[in-house]
C-alpha positions as protocol buffer text, in pm:
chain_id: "A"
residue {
  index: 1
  type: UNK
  ca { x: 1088 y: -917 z: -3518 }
}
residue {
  index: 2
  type: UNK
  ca { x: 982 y: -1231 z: -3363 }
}
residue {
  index: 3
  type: UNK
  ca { x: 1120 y: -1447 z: -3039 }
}
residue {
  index: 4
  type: UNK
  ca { x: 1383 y: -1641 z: -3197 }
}
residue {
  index: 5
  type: UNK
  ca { x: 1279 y: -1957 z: -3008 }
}
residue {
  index: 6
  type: UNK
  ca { x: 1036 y: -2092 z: -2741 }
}
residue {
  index: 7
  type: UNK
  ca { x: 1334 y: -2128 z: -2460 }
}
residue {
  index: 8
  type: UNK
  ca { x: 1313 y: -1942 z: -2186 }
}
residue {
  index: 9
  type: UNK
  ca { x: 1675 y: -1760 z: -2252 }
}
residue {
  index: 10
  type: UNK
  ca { x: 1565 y: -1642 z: -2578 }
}
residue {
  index: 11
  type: UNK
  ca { x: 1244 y: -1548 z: -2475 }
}
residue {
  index: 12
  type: UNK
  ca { x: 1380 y: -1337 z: -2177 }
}
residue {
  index: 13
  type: UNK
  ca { x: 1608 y: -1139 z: -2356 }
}
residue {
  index: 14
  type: UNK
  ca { x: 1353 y: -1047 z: -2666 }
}
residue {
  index: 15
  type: UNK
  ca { x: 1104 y: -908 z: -2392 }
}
residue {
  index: 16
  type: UNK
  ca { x: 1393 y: -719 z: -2192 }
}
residue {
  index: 17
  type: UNK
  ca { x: 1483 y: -530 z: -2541 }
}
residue {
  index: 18
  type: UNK
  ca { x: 1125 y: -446 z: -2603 }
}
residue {
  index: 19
  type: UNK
  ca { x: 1073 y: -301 z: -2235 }
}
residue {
  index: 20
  type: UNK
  ca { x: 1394 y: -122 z: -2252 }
}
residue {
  index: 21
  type: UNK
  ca { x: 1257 y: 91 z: -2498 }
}
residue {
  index: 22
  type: UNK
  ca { x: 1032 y: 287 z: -2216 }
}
residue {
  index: 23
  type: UNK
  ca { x: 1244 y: 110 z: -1884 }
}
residue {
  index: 24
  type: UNK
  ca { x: 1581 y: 116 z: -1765 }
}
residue {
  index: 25
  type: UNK
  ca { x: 1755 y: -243 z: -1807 }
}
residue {
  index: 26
  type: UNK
  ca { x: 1767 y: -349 z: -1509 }
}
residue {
  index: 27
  type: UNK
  ca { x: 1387 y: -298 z: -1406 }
}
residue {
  index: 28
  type: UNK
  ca { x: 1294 y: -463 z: -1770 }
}
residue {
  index: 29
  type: UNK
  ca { x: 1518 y: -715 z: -1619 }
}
residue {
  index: 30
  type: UNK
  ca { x: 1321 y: -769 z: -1300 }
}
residue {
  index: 31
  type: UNK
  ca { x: 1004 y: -704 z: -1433 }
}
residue {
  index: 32
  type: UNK
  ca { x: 1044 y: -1029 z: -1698 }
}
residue {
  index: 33
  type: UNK
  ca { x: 1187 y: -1256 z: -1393 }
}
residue {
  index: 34
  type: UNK
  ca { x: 884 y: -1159 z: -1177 }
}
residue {
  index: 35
  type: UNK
  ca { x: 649 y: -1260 z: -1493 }
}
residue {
  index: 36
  type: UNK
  ca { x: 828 y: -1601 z: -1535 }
}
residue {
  index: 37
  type: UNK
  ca { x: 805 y: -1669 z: -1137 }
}
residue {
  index: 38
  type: UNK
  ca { x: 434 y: -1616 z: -1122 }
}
residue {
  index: 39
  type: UNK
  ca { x: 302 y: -1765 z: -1448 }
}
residue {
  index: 40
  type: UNK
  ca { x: 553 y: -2040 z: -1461 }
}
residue {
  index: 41
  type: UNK
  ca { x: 760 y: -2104 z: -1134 }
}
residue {
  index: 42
  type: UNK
  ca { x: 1059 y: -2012 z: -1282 }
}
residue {
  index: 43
  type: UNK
  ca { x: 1286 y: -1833 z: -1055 }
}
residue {
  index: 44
  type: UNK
  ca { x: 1593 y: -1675 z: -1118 }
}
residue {
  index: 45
  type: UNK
  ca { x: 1789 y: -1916 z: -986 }
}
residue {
  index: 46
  type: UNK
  ca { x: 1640 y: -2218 z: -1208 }
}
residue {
  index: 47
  type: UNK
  ca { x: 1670 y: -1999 z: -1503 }
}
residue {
  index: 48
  type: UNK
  ca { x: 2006 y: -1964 z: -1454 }
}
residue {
  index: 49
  type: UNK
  ca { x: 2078 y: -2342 z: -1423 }
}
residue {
  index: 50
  type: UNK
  ca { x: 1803 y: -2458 z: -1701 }
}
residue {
  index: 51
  type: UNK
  ca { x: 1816 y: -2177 z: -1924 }
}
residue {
  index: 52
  type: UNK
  ca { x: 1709 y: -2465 z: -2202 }
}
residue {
  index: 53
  type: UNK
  ca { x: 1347 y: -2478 z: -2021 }
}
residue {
  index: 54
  type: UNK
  ca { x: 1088 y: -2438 z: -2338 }
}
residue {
  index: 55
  type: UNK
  ca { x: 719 y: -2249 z: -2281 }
}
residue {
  index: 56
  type: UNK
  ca { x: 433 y: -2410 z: -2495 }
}
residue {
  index: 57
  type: UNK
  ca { x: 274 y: -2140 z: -2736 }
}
residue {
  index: 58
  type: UNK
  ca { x: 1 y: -2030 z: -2470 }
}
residue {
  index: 59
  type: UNK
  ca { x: 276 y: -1967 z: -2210 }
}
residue {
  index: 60
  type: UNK
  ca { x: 452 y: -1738 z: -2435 }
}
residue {
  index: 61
  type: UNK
  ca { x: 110 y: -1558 z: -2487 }
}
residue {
  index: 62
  type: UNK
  ca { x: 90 y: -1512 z: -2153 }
}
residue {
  index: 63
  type: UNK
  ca { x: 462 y: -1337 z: -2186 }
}
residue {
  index: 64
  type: UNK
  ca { x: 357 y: -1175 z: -2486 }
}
residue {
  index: 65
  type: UNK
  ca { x: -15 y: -979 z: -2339 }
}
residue {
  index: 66
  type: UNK
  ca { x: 195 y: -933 z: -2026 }
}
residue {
  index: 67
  type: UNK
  ca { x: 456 y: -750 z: -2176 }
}
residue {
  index: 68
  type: UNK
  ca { x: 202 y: -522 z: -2407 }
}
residue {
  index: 69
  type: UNK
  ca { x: 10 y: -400 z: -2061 }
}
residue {
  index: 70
  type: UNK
  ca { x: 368 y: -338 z: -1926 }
}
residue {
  index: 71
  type: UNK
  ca { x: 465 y: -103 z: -2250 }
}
residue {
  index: 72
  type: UNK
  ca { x: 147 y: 83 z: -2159 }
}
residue {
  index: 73
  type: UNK
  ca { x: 285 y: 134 z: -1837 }
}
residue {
  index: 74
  type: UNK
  ca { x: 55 y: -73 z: -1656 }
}
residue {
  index: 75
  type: UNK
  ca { x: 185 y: -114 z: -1312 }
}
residue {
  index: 76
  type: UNK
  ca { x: 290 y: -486 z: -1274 }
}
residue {
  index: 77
  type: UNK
  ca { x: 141 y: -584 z: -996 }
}
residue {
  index: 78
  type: UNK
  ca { x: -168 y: -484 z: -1166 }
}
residue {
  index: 79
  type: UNK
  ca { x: -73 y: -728 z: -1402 }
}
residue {
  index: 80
  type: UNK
  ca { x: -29 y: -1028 z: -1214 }
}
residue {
  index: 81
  type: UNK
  ca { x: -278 y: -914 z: -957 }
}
residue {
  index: 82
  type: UNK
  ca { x: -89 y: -907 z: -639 }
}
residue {
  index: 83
  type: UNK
  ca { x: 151 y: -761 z: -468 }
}
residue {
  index: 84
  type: UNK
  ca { x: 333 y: -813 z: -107 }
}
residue {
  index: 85
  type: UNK
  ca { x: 343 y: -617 z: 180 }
}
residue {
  index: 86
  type: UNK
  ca { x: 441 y: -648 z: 543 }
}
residue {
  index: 87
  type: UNK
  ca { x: 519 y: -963 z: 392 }
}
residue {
  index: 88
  type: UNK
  ca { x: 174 y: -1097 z: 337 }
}
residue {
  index: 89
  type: UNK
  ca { x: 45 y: -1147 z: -1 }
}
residue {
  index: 90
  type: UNK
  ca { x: -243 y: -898 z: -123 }
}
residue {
  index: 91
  type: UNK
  ca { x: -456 y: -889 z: -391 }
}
residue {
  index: 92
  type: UNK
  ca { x: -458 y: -542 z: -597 }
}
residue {
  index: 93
  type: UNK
  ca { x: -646 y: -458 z: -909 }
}
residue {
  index: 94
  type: UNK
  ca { x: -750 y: -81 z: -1025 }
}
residue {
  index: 95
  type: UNK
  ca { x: -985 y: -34 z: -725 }
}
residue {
  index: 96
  type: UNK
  ca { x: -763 y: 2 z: -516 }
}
residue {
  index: 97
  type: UNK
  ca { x: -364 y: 156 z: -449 }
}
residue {
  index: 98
  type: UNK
  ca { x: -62 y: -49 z: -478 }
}
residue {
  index: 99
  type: UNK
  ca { x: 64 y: -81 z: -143 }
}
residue {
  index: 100
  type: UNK
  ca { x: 370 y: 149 z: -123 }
}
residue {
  index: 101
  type: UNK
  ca { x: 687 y: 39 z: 96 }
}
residue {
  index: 102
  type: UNK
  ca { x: 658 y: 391 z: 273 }
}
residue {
  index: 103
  type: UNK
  ca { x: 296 y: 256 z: 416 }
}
residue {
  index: 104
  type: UNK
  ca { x: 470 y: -54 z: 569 }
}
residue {
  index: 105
  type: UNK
  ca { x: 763 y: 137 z: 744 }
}
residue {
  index: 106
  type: UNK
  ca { x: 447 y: 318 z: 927 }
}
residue {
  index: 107
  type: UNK
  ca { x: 313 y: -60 z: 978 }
}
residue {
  index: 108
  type: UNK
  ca { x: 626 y: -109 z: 1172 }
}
residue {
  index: 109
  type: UNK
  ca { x: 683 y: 155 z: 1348 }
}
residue {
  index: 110
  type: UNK
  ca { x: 321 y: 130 z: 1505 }
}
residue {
  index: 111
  type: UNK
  ca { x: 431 y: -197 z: 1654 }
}
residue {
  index: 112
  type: UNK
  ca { x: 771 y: -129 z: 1761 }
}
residue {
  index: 113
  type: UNK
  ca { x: 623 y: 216 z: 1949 }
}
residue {
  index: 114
  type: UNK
  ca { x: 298 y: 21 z: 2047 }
}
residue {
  index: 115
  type: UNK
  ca { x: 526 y: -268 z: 2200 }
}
residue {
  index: 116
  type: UNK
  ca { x: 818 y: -56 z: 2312 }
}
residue {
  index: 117
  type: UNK
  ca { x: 1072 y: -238 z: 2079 }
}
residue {
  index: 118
  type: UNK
  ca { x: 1325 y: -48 z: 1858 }
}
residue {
  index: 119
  type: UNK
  ca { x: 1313 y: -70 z: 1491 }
}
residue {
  index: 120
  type: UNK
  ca { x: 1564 y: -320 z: 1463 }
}
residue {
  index: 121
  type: UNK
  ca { x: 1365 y: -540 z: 1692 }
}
residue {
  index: 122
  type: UNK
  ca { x: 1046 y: -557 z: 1530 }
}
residue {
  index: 123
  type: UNK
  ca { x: 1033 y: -927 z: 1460 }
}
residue {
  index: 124
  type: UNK
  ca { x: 1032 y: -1018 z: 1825 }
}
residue {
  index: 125
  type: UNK
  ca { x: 722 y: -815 z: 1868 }
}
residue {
  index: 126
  type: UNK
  ca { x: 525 y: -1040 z: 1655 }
}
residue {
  index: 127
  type: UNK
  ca { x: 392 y: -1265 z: 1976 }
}
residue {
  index: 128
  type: UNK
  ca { x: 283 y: -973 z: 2118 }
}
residue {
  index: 129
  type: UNK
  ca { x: -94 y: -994 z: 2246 }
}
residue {
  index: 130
  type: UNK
  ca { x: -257 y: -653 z: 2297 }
}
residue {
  index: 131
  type: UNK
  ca { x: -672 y: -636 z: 2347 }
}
residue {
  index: 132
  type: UNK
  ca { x: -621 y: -295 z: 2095 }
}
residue {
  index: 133
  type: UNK
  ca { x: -880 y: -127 z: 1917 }
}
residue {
  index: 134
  type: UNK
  ca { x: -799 y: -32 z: 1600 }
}
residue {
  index: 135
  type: UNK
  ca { x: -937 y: 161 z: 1311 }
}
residue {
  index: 136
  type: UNK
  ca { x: -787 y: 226 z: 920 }
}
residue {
  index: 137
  type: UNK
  ca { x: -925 y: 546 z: 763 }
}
residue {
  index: 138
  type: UNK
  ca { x: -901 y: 491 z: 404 }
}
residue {
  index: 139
  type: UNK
  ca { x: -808 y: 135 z: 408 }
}
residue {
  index: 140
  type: UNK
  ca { x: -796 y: 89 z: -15 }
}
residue {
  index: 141
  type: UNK
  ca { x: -669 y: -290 z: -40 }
}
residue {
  index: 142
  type: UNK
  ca { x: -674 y: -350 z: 387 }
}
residue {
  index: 143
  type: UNK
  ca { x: -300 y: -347 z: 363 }
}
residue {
  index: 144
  type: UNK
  ca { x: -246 y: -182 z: 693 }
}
residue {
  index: 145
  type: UNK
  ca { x: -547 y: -286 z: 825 }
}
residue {
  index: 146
  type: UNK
  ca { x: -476 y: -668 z: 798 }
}
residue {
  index: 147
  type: UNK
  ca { x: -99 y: -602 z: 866 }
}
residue {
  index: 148
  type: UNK
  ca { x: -176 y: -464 z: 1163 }
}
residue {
  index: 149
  type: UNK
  ca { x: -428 y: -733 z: 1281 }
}
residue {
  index: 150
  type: UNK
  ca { x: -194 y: -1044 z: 1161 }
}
residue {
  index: 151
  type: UNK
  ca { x: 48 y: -875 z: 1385 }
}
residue {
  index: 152
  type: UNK
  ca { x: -147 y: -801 z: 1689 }
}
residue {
  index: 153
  type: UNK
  ca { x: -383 y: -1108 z: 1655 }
}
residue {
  index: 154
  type: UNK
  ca { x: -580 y: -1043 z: 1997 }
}
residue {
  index: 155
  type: UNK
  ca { x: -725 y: -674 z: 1858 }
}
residue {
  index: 156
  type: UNK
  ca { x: -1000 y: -562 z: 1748 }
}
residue {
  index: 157
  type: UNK
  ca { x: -955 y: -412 z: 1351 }
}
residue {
  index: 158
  type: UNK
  ca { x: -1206 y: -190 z: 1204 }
}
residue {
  index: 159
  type: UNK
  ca { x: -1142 y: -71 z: 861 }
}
residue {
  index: 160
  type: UNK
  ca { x: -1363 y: 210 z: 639 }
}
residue {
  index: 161
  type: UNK
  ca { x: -1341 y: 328 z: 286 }
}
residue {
  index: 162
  type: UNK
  ca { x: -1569 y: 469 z: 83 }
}
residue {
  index: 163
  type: UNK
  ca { x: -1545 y: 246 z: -218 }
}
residue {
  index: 164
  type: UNK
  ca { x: -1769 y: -72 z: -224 }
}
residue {
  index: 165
  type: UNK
  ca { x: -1532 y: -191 z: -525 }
}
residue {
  index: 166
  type: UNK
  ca { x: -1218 y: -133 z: -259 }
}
residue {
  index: 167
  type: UNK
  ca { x: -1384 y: -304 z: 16 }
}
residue {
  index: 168
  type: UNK
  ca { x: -1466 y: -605 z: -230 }
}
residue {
  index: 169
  type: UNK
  ca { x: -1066 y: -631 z: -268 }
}
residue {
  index: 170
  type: UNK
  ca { x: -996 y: -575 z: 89 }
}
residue {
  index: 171
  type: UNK
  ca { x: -1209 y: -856 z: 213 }
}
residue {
  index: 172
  type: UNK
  ca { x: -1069 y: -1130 z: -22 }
}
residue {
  index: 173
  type: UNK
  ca { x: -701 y: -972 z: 117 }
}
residue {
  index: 174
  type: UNK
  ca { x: -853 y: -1068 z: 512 }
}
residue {
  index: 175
  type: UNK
  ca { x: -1013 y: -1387 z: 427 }
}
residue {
  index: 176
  type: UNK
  ca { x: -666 y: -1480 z: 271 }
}
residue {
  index: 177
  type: UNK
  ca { x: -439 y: -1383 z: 536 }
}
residue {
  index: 178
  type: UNK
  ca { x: -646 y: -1548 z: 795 }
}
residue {
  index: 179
  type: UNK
  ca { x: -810 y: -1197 z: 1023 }
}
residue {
  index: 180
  type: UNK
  ca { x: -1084 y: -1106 z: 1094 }
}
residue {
  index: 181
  type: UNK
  ca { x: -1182 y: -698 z: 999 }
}
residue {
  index: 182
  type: UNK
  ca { x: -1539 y: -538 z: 1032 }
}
residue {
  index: 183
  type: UNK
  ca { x: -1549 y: -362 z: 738 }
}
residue {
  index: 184
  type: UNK
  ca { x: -1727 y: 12 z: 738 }
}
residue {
  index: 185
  type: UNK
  ca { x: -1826 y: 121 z: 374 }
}
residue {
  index: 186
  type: UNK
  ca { x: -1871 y: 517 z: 452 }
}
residue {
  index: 187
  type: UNK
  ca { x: -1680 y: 849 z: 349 }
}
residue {
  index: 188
  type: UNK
  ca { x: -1466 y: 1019 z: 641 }
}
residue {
  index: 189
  type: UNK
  ca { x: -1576 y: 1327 z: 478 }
}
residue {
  index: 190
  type: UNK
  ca { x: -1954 y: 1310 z: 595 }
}
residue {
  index: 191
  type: UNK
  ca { x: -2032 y: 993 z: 816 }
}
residue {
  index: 192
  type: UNK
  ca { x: -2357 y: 838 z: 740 }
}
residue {
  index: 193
  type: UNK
  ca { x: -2305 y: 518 z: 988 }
}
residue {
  index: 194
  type: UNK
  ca { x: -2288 y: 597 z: 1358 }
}
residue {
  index: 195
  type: UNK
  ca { x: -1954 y: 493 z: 1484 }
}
residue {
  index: 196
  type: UNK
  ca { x: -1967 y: 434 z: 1860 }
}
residue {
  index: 197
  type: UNK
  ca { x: -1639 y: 290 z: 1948 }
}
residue {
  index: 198
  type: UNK
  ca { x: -1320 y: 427 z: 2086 }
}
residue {
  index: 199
  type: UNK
  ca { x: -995 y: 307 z: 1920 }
}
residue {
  index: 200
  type: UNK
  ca { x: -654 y: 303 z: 2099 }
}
residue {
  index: 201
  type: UNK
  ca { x: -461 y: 315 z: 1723 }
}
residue {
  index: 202
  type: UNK
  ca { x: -680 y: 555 z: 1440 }
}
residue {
  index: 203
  type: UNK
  ca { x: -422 y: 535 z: 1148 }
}
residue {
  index: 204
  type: UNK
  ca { x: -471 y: 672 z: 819 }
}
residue {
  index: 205
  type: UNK
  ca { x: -278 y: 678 z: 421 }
}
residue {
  index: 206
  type: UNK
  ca { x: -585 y: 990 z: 306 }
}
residue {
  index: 207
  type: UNK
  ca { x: -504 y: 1109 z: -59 }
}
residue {
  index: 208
  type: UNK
  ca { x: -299 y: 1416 z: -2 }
}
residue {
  index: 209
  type: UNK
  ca { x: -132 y: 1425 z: -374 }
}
residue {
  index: 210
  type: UNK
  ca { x: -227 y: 1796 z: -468 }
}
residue {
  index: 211
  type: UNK
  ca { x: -297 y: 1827 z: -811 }
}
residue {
  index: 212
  type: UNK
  ca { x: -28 y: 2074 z: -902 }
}
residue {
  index: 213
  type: UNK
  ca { x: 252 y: 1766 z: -805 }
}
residue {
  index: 214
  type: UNK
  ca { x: 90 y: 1538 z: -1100 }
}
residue {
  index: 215
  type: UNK
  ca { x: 407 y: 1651 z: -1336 }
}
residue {
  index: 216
  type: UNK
  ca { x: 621 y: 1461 z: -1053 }
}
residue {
  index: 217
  type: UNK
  ca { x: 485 y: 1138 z: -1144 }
}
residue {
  index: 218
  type: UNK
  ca { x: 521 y: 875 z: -1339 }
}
residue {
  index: 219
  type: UNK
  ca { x: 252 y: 775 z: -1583 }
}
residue {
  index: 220
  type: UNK
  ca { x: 191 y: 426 z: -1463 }
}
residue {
  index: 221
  type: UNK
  ca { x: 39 y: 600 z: -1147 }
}
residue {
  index: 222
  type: UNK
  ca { x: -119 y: 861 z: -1322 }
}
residue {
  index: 223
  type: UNK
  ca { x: -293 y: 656 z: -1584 }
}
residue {
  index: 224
  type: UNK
  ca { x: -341 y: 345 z: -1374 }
}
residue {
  index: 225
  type: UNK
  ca { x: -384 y: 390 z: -1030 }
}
residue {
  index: 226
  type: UNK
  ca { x: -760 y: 537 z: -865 }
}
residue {
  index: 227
  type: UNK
  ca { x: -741 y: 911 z: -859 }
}
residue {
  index: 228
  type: UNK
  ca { x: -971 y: 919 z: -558 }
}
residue {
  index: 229
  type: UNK
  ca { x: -738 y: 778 z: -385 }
}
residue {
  index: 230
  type: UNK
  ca { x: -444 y: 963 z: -458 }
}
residue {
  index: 231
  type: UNK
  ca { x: -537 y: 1315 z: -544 }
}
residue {
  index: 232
  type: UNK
  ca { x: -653 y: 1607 z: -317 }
}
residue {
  index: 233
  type: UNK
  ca { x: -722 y: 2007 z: -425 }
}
residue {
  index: 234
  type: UNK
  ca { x: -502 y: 2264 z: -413 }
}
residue {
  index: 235
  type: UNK
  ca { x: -672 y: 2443 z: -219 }
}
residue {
  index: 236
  type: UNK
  ca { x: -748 y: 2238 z: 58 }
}
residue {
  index: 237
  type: UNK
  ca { x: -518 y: 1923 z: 27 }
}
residue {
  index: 238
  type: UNK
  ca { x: -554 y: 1882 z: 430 }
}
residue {
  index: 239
  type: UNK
  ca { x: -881 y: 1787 z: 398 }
}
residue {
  index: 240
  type: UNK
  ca { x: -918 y: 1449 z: 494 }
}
residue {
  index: 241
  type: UNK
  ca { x: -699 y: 1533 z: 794 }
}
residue {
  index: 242
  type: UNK
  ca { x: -877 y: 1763 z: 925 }
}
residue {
  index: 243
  type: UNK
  ca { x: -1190 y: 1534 z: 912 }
}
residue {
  index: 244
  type: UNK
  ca { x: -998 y: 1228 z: 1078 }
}
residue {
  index: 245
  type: UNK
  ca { x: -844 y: 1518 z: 1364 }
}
residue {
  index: 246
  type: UNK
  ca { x: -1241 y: 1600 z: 1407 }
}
residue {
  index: 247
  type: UNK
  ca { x: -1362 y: 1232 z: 1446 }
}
residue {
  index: 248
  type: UNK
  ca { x: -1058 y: 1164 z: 1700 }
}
residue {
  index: 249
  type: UNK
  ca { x: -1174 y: 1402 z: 1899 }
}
residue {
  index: 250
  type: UNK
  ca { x: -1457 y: 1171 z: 2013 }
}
residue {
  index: 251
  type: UNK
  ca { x: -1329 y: 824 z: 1881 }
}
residue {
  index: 252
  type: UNK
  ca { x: -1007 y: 832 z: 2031 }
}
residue {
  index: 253
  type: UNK
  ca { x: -932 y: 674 z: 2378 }
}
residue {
  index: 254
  type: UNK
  ca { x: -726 y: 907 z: 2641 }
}
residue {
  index: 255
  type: UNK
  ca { x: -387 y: 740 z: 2558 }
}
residue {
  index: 256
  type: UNK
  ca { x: -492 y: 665 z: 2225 }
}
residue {
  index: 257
  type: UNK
  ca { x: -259 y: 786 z: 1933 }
}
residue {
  index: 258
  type: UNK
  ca { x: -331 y: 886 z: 1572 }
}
residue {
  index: 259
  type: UNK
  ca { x: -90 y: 774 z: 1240 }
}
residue {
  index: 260
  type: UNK
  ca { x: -69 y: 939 z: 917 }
}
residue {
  index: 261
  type: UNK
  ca { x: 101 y: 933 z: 609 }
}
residue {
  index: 262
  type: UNK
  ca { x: 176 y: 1240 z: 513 }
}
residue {
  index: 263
  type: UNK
  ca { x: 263 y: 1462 z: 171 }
}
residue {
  index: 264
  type: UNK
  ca { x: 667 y: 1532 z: 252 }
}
residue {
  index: 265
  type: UNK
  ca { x: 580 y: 1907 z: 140 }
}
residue {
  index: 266
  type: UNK
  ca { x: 334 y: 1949 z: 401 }
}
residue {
  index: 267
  type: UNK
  ca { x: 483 y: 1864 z: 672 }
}
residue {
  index: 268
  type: UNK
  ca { x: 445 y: 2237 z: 896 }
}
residue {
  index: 269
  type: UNK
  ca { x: 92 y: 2251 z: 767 }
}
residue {
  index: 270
  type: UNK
  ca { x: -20 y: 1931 z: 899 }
}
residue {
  index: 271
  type: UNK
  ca { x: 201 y: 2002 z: 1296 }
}
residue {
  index: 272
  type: UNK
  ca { x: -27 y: 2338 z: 1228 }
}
residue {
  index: 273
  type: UNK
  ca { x: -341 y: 2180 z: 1168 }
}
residue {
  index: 274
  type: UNK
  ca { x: -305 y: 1916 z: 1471 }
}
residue {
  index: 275
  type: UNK
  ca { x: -225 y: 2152 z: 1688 }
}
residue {
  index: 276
  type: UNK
  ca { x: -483 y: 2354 z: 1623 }
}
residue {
  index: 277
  type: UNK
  ca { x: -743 y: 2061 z: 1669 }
}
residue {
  index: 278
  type: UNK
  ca { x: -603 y: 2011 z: 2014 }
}
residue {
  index: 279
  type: UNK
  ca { x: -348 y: 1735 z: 1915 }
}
residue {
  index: 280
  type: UNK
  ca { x: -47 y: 1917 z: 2097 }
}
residue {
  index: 281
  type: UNK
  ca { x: 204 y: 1588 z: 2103 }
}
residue {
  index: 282
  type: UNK
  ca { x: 338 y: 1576 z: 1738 }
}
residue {
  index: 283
  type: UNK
  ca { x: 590 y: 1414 z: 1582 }
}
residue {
  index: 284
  type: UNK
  ca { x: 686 y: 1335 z: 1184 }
}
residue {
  index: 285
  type: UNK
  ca { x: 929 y: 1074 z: 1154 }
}
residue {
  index: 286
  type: UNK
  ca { x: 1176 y: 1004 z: 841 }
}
residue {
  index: 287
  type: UNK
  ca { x: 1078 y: 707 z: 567 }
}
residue {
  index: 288
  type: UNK
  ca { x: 1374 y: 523 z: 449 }
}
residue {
  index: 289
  type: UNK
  ca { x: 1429 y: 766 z: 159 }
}
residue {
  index: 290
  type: UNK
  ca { x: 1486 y: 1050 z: 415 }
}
residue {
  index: 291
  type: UNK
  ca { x: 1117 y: 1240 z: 353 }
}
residue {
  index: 292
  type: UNK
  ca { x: 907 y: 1329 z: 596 }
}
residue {
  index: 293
  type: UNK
  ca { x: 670 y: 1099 z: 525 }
}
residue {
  index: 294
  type: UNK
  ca { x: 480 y: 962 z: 884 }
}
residue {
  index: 295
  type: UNK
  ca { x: 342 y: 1129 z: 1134 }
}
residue {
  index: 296
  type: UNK
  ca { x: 216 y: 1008 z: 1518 }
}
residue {
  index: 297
  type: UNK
  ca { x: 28 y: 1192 z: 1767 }
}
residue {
  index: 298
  type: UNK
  ca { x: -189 y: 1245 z: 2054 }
}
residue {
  index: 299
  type: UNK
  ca { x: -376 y: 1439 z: 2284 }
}
């Protein structure tokens, strides 16, 4: 079976069927507007009033590869090569994670605490100017990284990852959004560069997926998305934590706090393992889905 026609209508609903076959409607749905918004400006809104709006035969290809990467469960924003986040536009390709909306909600909440506004304040906290030093453990496409330095424009951001091809992506994302990041190519797990500063904010997404959880997912992560970044033993999955915990020790100012995201599952083990490195003032807040998912603390 073929498109029956070039217009956009007819085209829409042929592509829907096909990813129905593998996605629910109404993501197939949102999945083919986001397509015709990036490749072709077409919004929902002007395909509803022009729904006799005809692609040339390359357009539709466009549709058509799109669509085949989509039925292989390639993540979309693969796809198109960006995503958004903190509302800022970043650049993602398989180097690096796709910014989760779990990740921002810990963006925010370091604000509001950092600025002493509520949740439901957090836009007003944008003009806030703070001299903060801040380092991202982990920092995959910058997402919280850059976030956090569009947001408090007068700090100083430091970011590290161990992937050259990561920090590649996460450079474009700065130069895009306008910040400036130093950018530390090094693994948490055994420091090669001499880090001599102090940091007010050390905030960190670490894998912490344990390998026995991989049934849970869905195969567009598990077939798509860098394992390295996701995926921690069984045996140890607190790993990286404990490393970071280590490092504050001596990188953290007095009043300085530490942010995680954290496995939901894990949640006793990691108030354990702080506590344990001295970290005595613990706390794991909610995400919006209810999991204990973010955790802050200090000395």
């Amino acid at each position: 079976m073929k498109v029956a026609s070039n217009l956009v209508k007819d085209i829409r609903k042929y592509y829907c069927d096909q990813l129905c076959s593998i996605y629910d409607k109404d993501e197939a749905n949102a999945m083919i507007l986001i397509l015709f918004e990036h490749y072709f400006n077409i919004d929902r809104v002007k395909m509803a009033l022009e729904p006799d709006i005809r692609l040339s035969e390359s357009e539709m290809l466009k549709i058509h590869f799109a669509v085949k990467d989509l039925l292989k469960n390639k993540p979309i924003q693969y796809i198109i090569g960006e995503t958004e986040f903190c509302e800022l536009k970043f650049k993602v390709n398989e180097s690096v994670l796709i910014p989760r909306p779990e990740t921002s909600e810990m963006v925010y909440k370091i604000v509001n605490k950092t600025t002493g506004q509520q949740d439901n304040e957090f836009y007003s906290s944008r003009n806030a100017e703070s001299r903060l030093s801040i380092l991202d453990i982990g920092t995959g496409s910058g997402c919280i990284a850059i976030s956090l330095a569009k947001l408090f424009p007068e700090a100083q951001v430091y970011a590290l990852d161990i992937s050259e091809d990561a920090l590649k992506v996460a450079r474009e994302n700065s130069i895009n959004n306008k910040v400036n990041i130093t950018f530390i190519q090094d693994d948490i797990l055994s420091l090669n560069n001499y880090i001599e500063n102090k940091f007010d904010i050390i905030v960190s997404n670490p894998p912490y997926v344990r390998e026995l959880e991989k049934a849970e997912m869905r195969d567009n992560v598990l077939k798509w998305e860098p394992d390295k970044a996701l995926f921690v033993s069984n045996e140890d999955p607190l790993i990286f934590y404990r490393k970071i915990l280590e490092f504050a020790k001596s990188h953290l100012k007095e009043d300085g706090e530490i942010w995680f995201e954290i496995n939901e599952y894990l949640g006793k083990e990691m108030t354990e393992l702080c506590k344990e490195c001295g970290f005595s003032n613990v706390k794991i807040h909610k995400d919006f889905r209810g999991k204990e998912r973010i955790m802050n603390l200090k000395i």
